[in-house]
DRENTI-585276 format. One record per residue (C-alpha): residue number from 1; x, y, z. Coordinates in pm, whole numbers, plus 32768, in hexadecimal, padded with zeros to 4 digits. Example, Ala and Ser with C-alpha at 12.3 -4.5 7.8 and 13.67 -1.06 7.14 Angstrom:
REM residues 2
+-----+------+------+------+
:  nr :    X :    Y :    Z :
+-----+------+------+------+
:   1 : 84CE : 7E3E : 830C :
:   2 : 8557 : 7F96 : 82CA :
+-----+------+------+------+
END
This chain:
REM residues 404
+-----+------+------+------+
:  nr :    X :    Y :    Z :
+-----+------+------+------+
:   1 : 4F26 : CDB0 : 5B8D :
:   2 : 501E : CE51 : 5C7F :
:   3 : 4FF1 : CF9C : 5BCF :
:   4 : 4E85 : CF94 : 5BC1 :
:   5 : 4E8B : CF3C : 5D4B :
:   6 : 4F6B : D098 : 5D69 :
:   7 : 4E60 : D119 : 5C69 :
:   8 : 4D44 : D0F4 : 5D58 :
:   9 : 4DD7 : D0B5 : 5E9C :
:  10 : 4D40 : CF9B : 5EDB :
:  11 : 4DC6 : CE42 : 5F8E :
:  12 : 4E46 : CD2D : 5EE5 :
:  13 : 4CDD : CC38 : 5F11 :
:  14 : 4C24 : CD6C : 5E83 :
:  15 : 4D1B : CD93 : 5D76 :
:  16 : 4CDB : CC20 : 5D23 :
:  17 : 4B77 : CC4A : 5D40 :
:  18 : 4B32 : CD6C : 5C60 :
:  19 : 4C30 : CCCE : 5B3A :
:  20 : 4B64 : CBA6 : 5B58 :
:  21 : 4A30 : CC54 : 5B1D :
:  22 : 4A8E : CD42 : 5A1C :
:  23 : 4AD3 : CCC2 : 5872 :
:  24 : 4B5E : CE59 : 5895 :
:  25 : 4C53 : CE09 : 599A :
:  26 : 4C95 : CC9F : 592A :
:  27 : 4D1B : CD86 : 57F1 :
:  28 : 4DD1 : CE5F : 5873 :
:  29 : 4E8C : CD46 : 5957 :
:  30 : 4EC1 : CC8F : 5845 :
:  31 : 4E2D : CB7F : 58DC :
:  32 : 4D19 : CB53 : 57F3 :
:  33 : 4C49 : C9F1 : 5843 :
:  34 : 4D89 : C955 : 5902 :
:  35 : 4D4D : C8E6 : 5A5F :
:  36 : 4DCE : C9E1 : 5B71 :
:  37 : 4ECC : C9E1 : 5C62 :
:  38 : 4E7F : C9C4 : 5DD2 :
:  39 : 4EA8 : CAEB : 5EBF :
:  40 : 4FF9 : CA3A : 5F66 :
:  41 : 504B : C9D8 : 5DF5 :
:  42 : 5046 : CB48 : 5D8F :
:  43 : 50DF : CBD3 : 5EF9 :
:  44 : 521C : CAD8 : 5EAE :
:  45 : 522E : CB2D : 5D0C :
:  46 : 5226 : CCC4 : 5DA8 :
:  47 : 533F : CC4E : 5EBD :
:  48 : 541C : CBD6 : 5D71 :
:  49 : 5417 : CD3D : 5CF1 :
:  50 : 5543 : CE27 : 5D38 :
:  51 : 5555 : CF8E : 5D0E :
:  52 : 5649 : CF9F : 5BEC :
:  53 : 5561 : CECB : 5AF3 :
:  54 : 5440 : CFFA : 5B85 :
:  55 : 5541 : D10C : 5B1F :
:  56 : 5575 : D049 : 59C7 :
:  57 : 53F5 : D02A : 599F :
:  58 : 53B7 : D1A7 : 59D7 :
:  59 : 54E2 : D1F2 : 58C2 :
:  60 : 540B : D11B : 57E6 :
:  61 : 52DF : D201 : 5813 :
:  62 : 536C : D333 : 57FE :
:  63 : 53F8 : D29F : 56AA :
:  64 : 528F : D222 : 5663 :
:  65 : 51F7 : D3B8 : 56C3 :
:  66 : 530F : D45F : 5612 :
:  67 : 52DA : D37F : 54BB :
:  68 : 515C : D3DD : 5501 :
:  69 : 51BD : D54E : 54EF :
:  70 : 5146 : D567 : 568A :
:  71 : 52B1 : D5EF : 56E1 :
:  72 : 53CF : D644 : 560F :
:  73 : 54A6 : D6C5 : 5753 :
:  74 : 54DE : D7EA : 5710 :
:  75 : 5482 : D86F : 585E :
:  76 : 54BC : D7D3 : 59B0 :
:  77 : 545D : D81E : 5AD9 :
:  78 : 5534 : D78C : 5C1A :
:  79 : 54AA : D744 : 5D90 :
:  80 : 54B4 : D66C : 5EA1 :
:  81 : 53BA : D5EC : 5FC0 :
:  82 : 53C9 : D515 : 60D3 :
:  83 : 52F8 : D3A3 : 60F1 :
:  84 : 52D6 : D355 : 6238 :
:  85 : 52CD : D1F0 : 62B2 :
:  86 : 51AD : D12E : 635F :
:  87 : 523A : D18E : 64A9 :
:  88 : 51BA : D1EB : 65DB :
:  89 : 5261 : D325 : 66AE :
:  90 : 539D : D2A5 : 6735 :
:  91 : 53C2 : D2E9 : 68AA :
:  92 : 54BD : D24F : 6970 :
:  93 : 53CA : D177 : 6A4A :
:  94 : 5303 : D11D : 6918 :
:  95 : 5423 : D073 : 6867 :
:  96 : 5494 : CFB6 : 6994 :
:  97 : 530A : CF39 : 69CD :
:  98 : 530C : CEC3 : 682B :
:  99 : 5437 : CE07 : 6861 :
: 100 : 53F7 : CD5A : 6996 :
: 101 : 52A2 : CCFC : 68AB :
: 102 : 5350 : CC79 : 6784 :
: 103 : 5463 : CBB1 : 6871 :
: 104 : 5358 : CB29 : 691A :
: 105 : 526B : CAC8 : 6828 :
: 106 : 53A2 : C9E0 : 6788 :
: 107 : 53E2 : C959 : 68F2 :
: 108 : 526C : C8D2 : 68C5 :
: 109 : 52E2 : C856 : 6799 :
: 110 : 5419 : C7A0 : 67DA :
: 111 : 5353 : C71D : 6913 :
: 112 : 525B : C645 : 682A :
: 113 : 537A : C610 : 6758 :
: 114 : 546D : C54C : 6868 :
: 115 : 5336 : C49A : 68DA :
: 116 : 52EC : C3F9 : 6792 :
: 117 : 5448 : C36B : 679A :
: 118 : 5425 : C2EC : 68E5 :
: 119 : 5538 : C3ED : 695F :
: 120 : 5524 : C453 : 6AFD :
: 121 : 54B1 : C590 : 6B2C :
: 122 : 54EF : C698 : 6C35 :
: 123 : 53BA : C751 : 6C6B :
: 124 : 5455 : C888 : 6D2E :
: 125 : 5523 : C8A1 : 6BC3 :
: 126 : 53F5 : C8DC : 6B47 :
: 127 : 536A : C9B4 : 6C07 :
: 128 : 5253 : CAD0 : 6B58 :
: 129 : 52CC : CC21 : 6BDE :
: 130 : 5215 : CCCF : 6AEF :
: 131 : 50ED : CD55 : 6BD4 :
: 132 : 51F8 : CDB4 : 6CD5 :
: 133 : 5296 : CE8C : 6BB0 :
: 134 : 5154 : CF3C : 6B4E :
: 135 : 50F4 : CF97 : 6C9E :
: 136 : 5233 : D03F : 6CE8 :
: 137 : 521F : D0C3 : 6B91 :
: 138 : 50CA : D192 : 6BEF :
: 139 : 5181 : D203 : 6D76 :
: 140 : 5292 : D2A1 : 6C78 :
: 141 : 517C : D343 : 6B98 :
: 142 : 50B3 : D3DE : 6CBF :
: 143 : 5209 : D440 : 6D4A :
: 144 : 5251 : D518 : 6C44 :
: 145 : 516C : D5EB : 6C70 :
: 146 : 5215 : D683 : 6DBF :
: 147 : 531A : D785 : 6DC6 :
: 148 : 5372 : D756 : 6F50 :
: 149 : 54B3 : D6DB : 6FA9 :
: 150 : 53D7 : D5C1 : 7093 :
: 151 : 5312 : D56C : 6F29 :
: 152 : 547D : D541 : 6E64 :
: 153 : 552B : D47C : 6F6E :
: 154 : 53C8 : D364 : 6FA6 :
: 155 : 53EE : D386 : 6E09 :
: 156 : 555C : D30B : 6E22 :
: 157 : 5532 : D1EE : 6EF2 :
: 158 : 53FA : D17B : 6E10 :
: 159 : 550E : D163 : 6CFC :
: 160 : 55EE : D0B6 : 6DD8 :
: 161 : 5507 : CFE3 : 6E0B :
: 162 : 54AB : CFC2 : 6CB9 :
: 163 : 55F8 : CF7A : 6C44 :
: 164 : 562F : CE54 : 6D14 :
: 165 : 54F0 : CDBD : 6C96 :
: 166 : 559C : CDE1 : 6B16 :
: 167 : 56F3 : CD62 : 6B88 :
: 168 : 5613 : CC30 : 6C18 :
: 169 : 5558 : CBE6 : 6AF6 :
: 170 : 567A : CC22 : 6A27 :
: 171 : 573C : CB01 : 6ADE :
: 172 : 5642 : CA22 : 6AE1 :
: 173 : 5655 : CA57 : 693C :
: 174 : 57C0 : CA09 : 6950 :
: 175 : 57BA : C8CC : 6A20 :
: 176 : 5676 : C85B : 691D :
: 177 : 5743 : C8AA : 67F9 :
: 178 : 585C : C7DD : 687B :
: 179 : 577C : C6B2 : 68BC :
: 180 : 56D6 : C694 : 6759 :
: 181 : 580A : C68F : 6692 :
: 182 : 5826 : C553 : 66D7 :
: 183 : 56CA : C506 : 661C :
: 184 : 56FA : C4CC : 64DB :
: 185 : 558C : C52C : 6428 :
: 186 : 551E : C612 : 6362 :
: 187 : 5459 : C6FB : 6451 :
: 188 : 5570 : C6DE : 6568 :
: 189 : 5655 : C780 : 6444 :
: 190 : 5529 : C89C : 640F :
: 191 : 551E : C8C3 : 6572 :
: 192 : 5674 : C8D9 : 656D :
: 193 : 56B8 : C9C1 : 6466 :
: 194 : 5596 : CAC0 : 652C :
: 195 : 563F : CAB1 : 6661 :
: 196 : 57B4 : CAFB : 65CE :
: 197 : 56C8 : CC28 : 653E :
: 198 : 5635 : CCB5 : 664A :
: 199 : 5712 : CC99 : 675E :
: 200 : 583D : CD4E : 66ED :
: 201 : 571F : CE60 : 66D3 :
: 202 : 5676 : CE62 : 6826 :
: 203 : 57EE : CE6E : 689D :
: 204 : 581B : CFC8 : 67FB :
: 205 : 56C5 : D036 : 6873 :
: 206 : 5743 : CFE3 : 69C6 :
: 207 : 588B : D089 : 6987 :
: 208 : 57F3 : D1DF : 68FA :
: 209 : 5705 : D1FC : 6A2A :
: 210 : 5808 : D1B9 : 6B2A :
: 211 : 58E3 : D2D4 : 6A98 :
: 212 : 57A6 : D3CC : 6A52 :
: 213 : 56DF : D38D : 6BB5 :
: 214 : 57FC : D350 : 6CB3 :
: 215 : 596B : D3E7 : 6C09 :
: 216 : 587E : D50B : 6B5D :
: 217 : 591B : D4DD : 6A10 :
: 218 : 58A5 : D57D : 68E1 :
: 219 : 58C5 : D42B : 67EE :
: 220 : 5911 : D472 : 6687 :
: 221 : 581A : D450 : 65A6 :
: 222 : 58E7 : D31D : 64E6 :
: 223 : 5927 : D25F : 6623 :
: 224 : 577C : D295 : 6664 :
: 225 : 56C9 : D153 : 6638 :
: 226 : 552D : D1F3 : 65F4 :
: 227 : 547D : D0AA : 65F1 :
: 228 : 54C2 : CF3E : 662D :
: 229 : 53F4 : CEAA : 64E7 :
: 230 : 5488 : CFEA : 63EB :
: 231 : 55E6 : D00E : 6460 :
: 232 : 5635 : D0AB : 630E :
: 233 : 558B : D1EA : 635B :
: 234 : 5645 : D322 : 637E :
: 235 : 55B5 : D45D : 644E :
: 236 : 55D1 : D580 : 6349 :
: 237 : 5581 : D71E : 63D0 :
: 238 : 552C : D804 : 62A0 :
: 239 : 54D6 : D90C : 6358 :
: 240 : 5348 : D914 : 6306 :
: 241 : 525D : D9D0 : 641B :
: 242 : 5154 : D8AD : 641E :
: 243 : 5251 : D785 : 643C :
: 244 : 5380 : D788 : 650D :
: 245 : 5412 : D62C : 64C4 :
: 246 : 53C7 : D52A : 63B8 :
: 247 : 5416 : D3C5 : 63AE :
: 248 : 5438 : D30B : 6276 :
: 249 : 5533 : D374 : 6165 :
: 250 : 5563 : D48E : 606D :
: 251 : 54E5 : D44A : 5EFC :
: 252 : 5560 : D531 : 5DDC :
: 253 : 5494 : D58E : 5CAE :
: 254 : 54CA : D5FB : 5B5C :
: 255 : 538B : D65C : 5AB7 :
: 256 : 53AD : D6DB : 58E2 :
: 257 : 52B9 : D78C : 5861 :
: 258 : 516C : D6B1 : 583F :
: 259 : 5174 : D63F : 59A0 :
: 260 : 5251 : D50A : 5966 :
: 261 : 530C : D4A8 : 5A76 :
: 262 : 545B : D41A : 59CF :
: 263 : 552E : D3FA : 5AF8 :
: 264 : 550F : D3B0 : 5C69 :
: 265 : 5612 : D373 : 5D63 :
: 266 : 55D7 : D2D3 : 5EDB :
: 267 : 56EE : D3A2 : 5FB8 :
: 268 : 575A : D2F0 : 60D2 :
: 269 : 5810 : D3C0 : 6225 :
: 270 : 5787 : D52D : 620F :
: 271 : 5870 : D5A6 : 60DB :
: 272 : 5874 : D726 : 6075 :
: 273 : 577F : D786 : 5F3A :
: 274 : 58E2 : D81B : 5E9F :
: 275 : 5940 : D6DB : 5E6F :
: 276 : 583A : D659 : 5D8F :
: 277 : 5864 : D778 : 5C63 :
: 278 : 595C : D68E : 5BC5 :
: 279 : 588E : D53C : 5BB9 :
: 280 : 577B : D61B : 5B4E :
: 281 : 580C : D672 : 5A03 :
: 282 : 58FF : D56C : 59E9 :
: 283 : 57D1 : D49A : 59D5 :
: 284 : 56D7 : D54A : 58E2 :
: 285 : 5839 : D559 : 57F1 :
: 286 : 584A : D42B : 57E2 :
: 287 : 56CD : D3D0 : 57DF :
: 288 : 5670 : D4C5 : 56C4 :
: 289 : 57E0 : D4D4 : 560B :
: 290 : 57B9 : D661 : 5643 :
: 291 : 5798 : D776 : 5753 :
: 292 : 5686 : D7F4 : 57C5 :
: 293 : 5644 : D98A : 572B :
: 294 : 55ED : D9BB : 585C :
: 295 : 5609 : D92E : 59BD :
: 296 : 55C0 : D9AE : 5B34 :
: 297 : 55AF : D97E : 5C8B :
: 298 : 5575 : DA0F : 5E19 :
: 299 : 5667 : DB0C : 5ECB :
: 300 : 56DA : D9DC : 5F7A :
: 301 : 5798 : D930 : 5E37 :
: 302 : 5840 : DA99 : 5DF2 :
: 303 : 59B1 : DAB9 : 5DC4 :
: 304 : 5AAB : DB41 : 5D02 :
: 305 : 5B44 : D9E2 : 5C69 :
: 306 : 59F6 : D972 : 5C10 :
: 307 : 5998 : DAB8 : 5B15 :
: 308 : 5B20 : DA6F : 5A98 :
: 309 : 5AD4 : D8E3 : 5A72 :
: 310 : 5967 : D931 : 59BE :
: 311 : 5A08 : DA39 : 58E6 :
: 312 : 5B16 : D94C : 585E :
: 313 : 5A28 : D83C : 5811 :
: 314 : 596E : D92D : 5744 :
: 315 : 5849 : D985 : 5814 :
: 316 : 57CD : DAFC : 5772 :
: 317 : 56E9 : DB5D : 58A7 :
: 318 : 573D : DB22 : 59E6 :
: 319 : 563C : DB33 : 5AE8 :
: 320 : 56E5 : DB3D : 5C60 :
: 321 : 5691 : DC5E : 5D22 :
: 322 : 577C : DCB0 : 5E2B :
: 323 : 5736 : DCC5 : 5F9D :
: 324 : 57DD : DDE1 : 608C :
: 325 : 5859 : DEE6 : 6020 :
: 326 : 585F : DF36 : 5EA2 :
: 327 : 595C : E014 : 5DF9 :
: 328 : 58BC : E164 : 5D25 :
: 329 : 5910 : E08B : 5BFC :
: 330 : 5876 : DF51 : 5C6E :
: 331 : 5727 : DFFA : 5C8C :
: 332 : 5757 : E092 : 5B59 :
: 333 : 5781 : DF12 : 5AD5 :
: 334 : 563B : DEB1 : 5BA9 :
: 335 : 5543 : DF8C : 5B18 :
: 336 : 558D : DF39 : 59B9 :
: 337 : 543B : DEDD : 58E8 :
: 338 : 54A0 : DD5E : 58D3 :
: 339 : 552E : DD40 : 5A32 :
: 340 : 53CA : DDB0 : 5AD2 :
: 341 : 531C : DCC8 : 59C5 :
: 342 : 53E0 : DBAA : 5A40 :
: 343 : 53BD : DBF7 : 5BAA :
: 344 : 5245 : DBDC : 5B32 :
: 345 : 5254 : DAA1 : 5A8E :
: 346 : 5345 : DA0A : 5BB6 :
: 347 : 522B : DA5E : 5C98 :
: 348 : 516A : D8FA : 5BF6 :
: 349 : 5229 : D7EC : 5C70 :
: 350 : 51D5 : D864 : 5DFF :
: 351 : 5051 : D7F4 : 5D65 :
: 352 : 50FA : D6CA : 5CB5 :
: 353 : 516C : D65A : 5E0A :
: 354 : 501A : D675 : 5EAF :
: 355 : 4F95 : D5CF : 5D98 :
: 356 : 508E : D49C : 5DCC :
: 357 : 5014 : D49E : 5F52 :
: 358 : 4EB5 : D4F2 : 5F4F :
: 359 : 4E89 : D3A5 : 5E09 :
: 360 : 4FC8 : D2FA : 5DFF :
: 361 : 4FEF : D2B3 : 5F43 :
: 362 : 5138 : D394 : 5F75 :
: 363 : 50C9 : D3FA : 610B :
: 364 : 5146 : D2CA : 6190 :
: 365 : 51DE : D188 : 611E :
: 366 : 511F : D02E : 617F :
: 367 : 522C : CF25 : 60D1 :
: 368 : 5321 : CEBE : 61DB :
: 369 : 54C0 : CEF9 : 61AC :
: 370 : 557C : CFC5 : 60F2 :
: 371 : 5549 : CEE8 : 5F9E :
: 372 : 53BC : CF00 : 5FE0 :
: 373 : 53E8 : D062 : 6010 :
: 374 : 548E : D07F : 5ED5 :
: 375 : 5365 : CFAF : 5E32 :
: 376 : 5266 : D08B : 5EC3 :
: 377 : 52DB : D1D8 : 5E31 :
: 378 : 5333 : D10F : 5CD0 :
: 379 : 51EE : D092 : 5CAB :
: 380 : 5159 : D202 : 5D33 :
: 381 : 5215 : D286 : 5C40 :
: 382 : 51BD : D191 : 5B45 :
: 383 : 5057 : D1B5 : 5B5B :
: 384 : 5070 : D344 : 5B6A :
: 385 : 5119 : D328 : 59E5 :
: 386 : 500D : D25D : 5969 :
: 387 : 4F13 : D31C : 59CE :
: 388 : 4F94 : D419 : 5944 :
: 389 : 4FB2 : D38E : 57FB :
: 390 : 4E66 : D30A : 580C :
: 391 : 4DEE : D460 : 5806 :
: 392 : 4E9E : D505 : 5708 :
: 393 : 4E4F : D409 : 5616 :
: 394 : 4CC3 : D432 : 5688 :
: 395 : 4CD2 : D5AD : 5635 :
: 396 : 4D80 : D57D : 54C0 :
: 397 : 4C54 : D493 : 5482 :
: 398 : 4B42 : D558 : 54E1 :
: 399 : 4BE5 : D669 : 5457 :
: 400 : 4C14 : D5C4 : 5311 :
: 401 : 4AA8 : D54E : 52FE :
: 402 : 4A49 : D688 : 537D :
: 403 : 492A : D734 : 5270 :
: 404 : 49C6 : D88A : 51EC :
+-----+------+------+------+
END
């Protein structure tokens, strides 16, 4: 069910609601005439799922495609992408504003939550800032658009001013946190448990703007902090003309001939392409008990150890053209008949990509964390294979019933 929901990008009610209407579907789930899950049944079974048993499920089809004669790896095809996370653009201001949101919505909370155990409650600790937050929030925004020295100083002050609204709410979070550990109930230890979350959070959201507005800091990109709900996202610059900056993480692909996707990696940081030759074939070895005839790759995965490492595992045509300057022999090497061919044939998995983003829904991620992130892109994957599959075997039946 979780794969046909990634099939048709659908939600999980209207996944429910079309298996329940369908004997094809009911099939195909193996659900048959069973009763079905509920939609928070099914959102907590997909919760159980980690990304390994995902990797281990794709193995099994690419077993499945190469025993159907789909793929015998013999050629592969290597690339990566970027998913981006359900993020908003991260501004400075706009952080600050979503955390003095979230802190405040779980001051409401531990508000009703001290009043149902009769506990005495200090309403300036409770205190909604939130409105204050936005408003300075939109001074800041109109602000920016200046570029006199009167314009950046009134900007300034509005994120002085801003800041001490944070450090407010923040303390009033602290002193709240302090008071319900005392409660001993399940949702004081949920409220708990959000608060321990968040806070060390909007702390390095204020930290980061302090150094980047008033000490005029360039923060590294590991000590950034892009959004308060997806803290795992990392800011990754490829260089492309349309997009500046992603957010979100790096995912590597290897495609084999037949357009089976037998490996996929989630990269986490921003980690050079060189560095993911290795996995690559390490991985289709050991997947397929041989190496590929013939493998390949962009400029950006060239170098001179990886030729040497897919030369020794007994890779005959290696496809890695080389950016820069190129030698009179290495353009010799270049135009060779199977070099071009397999520049050619590389040239697919850039349309294999767009094909993951425009059906699989590879443009952005909408599971929450790092291990939901991982589940997205395995079940993307997933459902990518099998449709795959699914056609092949259509055209060897009509093809086999076709009249000569």
């Amino acid at each position: 069910m979780l794969v046909l929901k990634h099939l048709r990008s659908i939600s999980y009610s209207k996944t429910i609601k079309q298996v329940n209407e369908s004997i094809v579907l009911r099939q195909f789930c193996r659900v048959y005439f069973n009763p079905l899950p509920t939609k928070s049944t099914l959102l907590r079974w997909a919760n159980l799922i980690q990304g390994e048993t995902l990797k281990q499920f794709n193995q099994r089809l690419t077993v499945y495609a190469t025993q159907l004669q789909i793929t015998q790896g013999k050629r592969m095809r290597t690339d990566g992408t970027v998913v981006e996370t359900n993020i908003h653009f991260p501004s400075d201001n706009s952080l600050l504003v979503d955390g003095v949101r979230v802190l405040t919505r779980l001051l409401q909370q531990a508000r009703r939550l001290l009043l149902q155990h009769n506990c005495s409650v200090n309403t300036q600790l409770f205190r909604n800032r939130h409105r204050t937050a936005r408003r300075i929030s939109r001074r800041i925004d109109s602000l920016s658009r200046t570029r006199t020295q009167r314009g950046s100083e009134q900007r300034k002050q509005a994120y002085e001013k801003l800041l001490e609204v944070a450090q407010a709410c923040l303390k009033q979070a602290q002193g709240v946190q302090r008071l319900i550990q005392n409660i001993k109930s399940l949702p004081a230890e949920k409220l708990s448990q959000a608060l321990r979350l968040f806070i060390p959070r909007v702390i390095q959201v204020i930290d980061q703007t302090h150094r980047r507005v008033f000490q005029l800091q360039k923060v590294p990109s590991s000590e950034k902090l892009v959004s308060i709900f997806e803290s795992h996202s990392d800011i990754i610059c490829r260089g492309k003309t349309n997009v500046l900056v992603e957010f979100g993480h790096k995912v590597w692909l290897d495609e084999v001939d037949g357009g089976i996707i037998s490996n996929y990696r989630v990269l986490y940081g921003n980690p050079h392409d060189t560095q993911q030759w290795r996995d690559s074939l390490e991985q289709h070895q050991q997947q397929f008990s041989h190496p590929p005839k013939q493998v390949s790759a962009d400029r950006g995965v060239f170098s001179q150890p990886n030729e040497n490492l897919a030369s020794e595992l007994g890779v005959e045509q290696i496809i890695l053209p080389k950016s820069g300057y190129k030698s009179q022999q290495r353009q010799q090497h270049e135009k060779q008949r199977y070099f071009r061919q397999g520049r050619y044939w590389h040239n697919g998995v850039e349309g294999r990509i767009s094909y993951l983003k425009r059906s699989f829904g590879f443009n952005r991620c909408l599971y929450r964390g790092d291990l939901g992130f991982e589940r997205w892109v395995g079940l993307g994957i997933i459902a990518h294979n099998l449709t795959i599959i699914s056609r092949a075997l259509v055209q060897k039946t009509q093809s086999r019933f076709k009249p000569n």
